[in-house]
Residue frames as qw, qx, qy, qz and C-alpha x, y, z in Angstrom:
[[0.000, 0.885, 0.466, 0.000, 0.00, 0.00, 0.00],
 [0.343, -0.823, -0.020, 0.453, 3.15, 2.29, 0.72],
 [0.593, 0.741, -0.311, -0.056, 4.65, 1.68, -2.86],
 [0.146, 0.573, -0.799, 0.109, 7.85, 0.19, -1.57],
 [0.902, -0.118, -0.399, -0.115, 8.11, -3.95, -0.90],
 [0.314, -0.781, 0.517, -0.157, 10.28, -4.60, 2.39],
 [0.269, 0.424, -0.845, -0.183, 12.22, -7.62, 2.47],
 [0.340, 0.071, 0.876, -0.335, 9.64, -9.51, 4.56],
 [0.613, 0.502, 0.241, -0.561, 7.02, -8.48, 2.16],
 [0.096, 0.575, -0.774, -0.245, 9.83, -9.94, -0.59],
 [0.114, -0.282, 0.946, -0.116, 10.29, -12.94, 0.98],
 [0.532, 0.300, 0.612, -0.502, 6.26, -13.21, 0.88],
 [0.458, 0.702, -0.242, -0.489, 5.94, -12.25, -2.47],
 [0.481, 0.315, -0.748, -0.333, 8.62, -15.14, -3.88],
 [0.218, -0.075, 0.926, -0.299, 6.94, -17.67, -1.55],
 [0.710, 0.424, 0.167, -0.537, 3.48, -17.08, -3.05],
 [0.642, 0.591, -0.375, -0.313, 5.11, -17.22, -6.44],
 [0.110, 0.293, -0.948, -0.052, 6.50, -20.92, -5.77],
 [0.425, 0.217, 0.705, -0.525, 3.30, -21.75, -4.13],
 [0.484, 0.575, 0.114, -0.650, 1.64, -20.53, -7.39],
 [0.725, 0.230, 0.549, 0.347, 4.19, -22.42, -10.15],
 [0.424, 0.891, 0.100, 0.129, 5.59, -19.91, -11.07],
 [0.648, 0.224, -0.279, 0.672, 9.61, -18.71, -11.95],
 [0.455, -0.645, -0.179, 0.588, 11.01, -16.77, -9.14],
 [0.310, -0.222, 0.155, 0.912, 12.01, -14.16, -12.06],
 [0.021, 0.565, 0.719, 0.405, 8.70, -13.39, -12.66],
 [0.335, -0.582, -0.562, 0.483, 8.26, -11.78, -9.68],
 [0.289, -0.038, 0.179, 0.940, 9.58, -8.39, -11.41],
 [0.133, -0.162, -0.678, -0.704, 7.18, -8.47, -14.10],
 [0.260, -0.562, -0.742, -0.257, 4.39, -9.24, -11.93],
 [0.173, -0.499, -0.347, 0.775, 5.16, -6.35, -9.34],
 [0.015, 0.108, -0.284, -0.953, 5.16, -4.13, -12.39],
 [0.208, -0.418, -0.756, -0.459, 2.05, -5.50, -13.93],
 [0.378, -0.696, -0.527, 0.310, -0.03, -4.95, -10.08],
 [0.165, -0.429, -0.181, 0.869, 1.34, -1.12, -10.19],
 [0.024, -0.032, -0.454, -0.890, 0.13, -0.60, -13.76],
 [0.610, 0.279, 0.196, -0.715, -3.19, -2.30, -13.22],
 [0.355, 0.339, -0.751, -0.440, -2.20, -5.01, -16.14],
 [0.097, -0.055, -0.994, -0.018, -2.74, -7.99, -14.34],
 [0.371, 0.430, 0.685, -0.457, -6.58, -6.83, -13.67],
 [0.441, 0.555, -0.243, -0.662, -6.76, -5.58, -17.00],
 [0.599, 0.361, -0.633, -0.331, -5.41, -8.71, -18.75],
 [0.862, -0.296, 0.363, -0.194, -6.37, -11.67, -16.71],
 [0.930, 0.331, -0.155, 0.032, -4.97, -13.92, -19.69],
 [0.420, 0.657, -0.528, 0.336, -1.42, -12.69, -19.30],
 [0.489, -0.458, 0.440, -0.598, -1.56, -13.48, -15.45],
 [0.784, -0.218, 0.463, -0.350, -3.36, -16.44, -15.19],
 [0.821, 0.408, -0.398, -0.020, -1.58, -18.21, -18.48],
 [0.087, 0.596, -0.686, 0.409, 1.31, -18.09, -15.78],
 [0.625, -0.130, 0.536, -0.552, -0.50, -20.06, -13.37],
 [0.795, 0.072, 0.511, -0.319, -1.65, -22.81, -16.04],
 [0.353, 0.786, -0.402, -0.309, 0.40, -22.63, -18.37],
 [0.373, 0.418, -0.829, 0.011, 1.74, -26.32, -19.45],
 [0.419, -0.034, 0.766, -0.487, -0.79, -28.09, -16.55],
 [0.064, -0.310, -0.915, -0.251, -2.84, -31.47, -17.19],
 [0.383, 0.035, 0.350, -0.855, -6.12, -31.06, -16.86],
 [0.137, -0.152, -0.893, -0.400, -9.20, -33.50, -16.93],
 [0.510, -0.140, 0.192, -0.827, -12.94, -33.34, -16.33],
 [0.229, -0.073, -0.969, 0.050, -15.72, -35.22, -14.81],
 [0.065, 0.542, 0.641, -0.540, -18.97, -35.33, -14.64],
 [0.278, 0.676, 0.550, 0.404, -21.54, -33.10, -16.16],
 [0.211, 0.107, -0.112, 0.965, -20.68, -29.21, -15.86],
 [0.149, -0.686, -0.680, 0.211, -23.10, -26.82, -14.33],
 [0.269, -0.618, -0.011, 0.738, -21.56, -23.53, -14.73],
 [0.293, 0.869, 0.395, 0.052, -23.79, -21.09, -17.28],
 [0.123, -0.371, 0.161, 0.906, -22.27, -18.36, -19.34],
 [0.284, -0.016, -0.292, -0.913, -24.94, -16.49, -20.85],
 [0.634, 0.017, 0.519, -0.573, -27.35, -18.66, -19.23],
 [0.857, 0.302, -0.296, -0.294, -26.37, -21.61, -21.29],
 [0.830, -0.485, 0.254, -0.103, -24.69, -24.39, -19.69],
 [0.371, 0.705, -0.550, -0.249, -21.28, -24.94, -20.59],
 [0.987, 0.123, -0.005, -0.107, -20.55, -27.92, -22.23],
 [0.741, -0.539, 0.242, 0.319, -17.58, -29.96, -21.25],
 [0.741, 0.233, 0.166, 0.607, -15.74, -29.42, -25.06],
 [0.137, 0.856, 0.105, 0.487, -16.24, -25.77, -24.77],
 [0.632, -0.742, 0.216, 0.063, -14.32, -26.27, -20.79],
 [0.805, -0.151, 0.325, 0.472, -11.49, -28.11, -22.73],
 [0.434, 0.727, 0.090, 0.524, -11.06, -25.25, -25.65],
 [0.184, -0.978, 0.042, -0.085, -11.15, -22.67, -23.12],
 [0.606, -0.740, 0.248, 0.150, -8.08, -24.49, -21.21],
 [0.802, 0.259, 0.369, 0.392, -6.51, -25.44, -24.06],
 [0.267, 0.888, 0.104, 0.358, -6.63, -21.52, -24.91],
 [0.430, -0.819, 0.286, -0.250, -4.85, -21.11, -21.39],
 [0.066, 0.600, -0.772, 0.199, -1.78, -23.43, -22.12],
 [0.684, -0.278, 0.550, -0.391, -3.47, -26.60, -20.54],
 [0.298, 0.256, -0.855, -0.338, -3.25, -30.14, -21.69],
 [0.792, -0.041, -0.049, -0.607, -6.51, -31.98, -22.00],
 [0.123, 0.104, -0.978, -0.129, -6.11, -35.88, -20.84],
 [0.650, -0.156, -0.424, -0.611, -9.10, -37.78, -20.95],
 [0.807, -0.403, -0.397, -0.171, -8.45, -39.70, -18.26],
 [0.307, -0.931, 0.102, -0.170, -6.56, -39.73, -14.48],
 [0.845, 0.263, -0.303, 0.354, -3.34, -40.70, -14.01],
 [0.637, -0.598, -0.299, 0.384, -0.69, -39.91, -11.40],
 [0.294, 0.120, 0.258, 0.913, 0.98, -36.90, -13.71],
 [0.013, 0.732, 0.459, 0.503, -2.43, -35.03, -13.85],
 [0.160, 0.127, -0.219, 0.954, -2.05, -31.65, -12.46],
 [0.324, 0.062, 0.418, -0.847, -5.82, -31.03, -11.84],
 [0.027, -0.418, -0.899, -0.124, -9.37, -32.61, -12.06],
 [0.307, -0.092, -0.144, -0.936, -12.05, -30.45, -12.60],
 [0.162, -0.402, -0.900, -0.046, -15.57, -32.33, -11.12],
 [0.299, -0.576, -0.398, -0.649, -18.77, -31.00, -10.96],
 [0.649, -0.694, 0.216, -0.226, -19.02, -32.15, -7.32],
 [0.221, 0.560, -0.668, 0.438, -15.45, -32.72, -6.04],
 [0.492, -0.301, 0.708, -0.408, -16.69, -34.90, -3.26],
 [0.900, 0.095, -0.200, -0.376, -18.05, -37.54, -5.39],
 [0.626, -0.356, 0.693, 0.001, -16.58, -40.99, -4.47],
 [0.812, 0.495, 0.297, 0.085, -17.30, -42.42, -8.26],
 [0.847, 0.434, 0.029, 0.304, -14.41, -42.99, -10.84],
 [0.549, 0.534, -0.193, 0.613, -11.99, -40.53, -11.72],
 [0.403, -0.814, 0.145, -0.393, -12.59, -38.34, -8.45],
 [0.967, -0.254, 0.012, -0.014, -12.01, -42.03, -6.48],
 [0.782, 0.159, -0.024, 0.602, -8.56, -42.99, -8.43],
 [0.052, 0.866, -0.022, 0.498, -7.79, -38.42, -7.83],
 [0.562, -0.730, 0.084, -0.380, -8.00, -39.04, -4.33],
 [0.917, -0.375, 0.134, -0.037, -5.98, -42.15, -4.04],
 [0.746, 0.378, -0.048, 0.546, -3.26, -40.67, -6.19],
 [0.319, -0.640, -0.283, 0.639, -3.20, -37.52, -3.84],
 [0.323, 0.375, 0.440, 0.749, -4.29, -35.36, -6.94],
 [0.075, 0.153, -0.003, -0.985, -5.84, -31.49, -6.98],
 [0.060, 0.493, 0.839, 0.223, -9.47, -31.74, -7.23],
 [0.029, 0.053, 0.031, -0.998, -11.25, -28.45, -8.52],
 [0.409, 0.683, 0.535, -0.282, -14.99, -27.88, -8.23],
 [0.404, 0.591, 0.423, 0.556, -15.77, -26.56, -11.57],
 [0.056, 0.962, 0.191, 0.188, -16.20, -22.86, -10.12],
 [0.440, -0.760, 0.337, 0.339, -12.73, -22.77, -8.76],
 [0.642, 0.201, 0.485, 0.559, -11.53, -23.72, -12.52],
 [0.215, 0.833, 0.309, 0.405, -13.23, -21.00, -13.98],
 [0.239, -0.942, 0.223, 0.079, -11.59, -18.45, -11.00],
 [0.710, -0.421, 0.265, 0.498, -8.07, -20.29, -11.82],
 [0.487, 0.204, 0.410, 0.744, -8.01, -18.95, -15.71],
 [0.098, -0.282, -0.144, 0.944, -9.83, -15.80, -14.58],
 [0.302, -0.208, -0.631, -0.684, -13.26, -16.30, -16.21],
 [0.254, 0.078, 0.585, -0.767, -16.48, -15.29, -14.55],
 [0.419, -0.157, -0.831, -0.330, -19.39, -17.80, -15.15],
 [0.620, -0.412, 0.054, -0.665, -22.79, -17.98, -13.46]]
């Protein structure tokens, strides 16, 4: 808030950004971006960083409406596909995230998710990871 970053605020700053998967020399780029405004302006640039080169698979039937039309799971795989992601079709211990309508389900892919110790996203926390705002 004071313009300047102290070194504790630093130290926060490249911990996020490992937390996040992202390069520690990013960090620059993304201060700058947060003074200009960029990274709310351009969500894409931002969040490509974030998902850039991650698996990704769904399950289940989506629920999440844009324009009050339910989006349909190939139109979830274009999007992420637009955002650097790599569509697999099924889980494996490499997959970087599951996407499930309901994340608590106990049925197939969710099941084998859980028992690989994998990232299960409810479908609205997908849509907040590539920065895309869906009913």
């Amino acid at each position: 808030m004071d313009g300047k970053i102290s070194e504790f605020e630093m130290k926060d700053l490249k911990d996020l950004t490992q937390l996040l998967g992202l390069k520690q020399s990013e960090i620059g780029t993304l201060i700058a971006s947060a003074r200009t405004g960029r990274i709310v302006s351009n969500n894409k640039f931002y969040f490509n960083n974030m998902v850039d080169g991650k698996s990704i698979c769904f399950t289940g039937q989506l629920q999440s409406r844009i324009s009050e039309k339910i989006v349909e799971r190939s139109l979830a795989q274009k999007v992420a596909q637009q955002y650097g992601m790599v569509i697999k079709k099924s889980v494996s211990k490499k997959l970087d995230y599951l996407v499930a309508s309901n994340p608590n389900t106990m049925y197939g892919k969710a099941k084998k998710a859980r028992e690989y110790g994998l990232k299960i996203l409810a479908e609205p926390e997908f849509w907040r990871l590539i920065g895309m705002n869906v009913d």
